[in-house]
N, C-alpha and C positions, 0 to 999 in steps of 0.2 A: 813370387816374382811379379804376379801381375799388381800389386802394390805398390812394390818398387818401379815398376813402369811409370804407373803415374805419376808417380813423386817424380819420378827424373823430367817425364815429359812436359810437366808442369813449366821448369827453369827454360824450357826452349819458345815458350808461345809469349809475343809481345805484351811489356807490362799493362797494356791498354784491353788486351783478348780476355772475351767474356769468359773463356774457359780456365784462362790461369785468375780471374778473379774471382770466379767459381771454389777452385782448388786450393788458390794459395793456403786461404783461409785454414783449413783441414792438411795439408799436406804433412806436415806435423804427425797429427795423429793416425795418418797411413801409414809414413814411415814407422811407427810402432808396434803398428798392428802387421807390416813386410817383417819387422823385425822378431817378433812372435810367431807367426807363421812360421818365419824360418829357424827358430829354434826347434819347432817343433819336429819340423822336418830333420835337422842335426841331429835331434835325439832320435828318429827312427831309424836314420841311415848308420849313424855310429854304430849301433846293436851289429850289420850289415858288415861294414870296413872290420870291425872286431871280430865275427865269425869267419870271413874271407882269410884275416889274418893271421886265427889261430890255429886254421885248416892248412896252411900251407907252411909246416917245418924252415922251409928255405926259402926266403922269396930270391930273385933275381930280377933285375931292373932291365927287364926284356920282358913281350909280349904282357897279357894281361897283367900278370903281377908288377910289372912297370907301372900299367896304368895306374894301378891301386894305389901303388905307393905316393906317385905325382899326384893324383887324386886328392889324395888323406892329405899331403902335405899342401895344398891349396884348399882344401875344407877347411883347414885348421885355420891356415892367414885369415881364410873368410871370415869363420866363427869374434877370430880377433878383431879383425875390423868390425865385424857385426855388433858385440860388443862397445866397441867403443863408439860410434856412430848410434847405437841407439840409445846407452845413457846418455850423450851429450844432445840426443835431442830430448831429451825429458826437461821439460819447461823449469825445473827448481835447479837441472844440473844446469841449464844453459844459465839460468838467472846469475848467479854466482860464477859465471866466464865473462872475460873479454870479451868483446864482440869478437873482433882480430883471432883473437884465439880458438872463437868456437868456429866461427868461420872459415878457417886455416883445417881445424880437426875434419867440417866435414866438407872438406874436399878432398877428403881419402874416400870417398866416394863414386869419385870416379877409378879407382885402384880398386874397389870394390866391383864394378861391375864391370870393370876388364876382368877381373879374376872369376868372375860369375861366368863372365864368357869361354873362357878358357876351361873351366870347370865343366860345363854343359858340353863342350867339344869332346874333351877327354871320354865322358861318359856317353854321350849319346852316337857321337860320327861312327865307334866303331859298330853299332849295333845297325846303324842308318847304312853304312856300307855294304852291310851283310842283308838288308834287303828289308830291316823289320820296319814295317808302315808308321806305326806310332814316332819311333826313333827318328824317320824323316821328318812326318810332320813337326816335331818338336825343334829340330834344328834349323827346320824352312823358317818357322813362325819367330822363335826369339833370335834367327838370325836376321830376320825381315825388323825385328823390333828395335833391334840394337842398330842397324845400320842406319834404318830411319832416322833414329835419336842423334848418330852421330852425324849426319846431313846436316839436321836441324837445327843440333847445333852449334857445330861450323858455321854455318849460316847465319845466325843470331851473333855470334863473337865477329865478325866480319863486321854486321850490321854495326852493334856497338863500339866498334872502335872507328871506322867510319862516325859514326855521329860524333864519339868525342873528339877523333880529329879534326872535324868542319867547326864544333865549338869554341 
């Protein structure tokens, strides 16, 4: 995730800021490496959702086994979209798209990490409620990260559309 941090946080800082023209460059090949990383993770947790699943005869879409299953079923869209957002960022798949089109594709991007968000909720708030330290800090920090993001940028799409109105 912290990969995909920067890569988001990147599109929020003015095209002029040292730091997005530090990044732009490489953002690319972050998002690749956010996208490997989080396979890897898919593949340790899956082992996880599949022993949960197969321990429990009946589930019920109540209490925990609820969770699980709303869980599983937002992994999945993840993995989907993860998928597709990291072959079209591979520089031979983008070559061979539209701009318009690759462009279009990743702005499921941001449907990616709303579902990220949701996903971290599901799994961490009930453990965070029940008093477990780490579970808070996790919730505090990527919810500190994601609101930020979203402040900034609100704030940016404002600015921008301001300037092309005045244009």
């Amino acid at each position: 995730m912290a990969f995909f941090a920067i890569v988001m946080f990147v599109g929020v800082f003015d095209e002029n800021s040292l730091v997005r023209k530090k990044l732009l460059p490489v953002r690319r090949q972050l998002s690749i490496c956010g996208c490997l990383l989080c396979l890897a993770h898919v593949f340790y947790y899956a082992k996880t959702y599949l022993v949960q699943l197969g321990s429990s005869p009946q589930l019920h879409f109540s209490g925990t086994s609820g969770n699980l299953i709303l869980s599983l079923t937002i992994s999945v869209i993840l993995v989907l979209l993860l998928a597709i957002l990291g072959i079209t960022s591979c520089t031979f798949v983008k070559a061979k798209m539209k701009a318009s089109s690759w462009k279009n594709i990743q702005r499921l991007s941001y449907a990616f990490f709303t579902l990220i968000i949701v996903h971290l909720g599901i799994i961490l708030v009930p453990p965070a409620l029940s008093g477990n330290t780490p579970a808070i800090e996790s919730v505090v920090v990527w919810g500190l990260v994601f609101a930020l993001y979203a402040v900034l940028k609100i704030k940016r799409e404002i600015k921008l559309r301001r300037a092309a109105d005045e244009a």
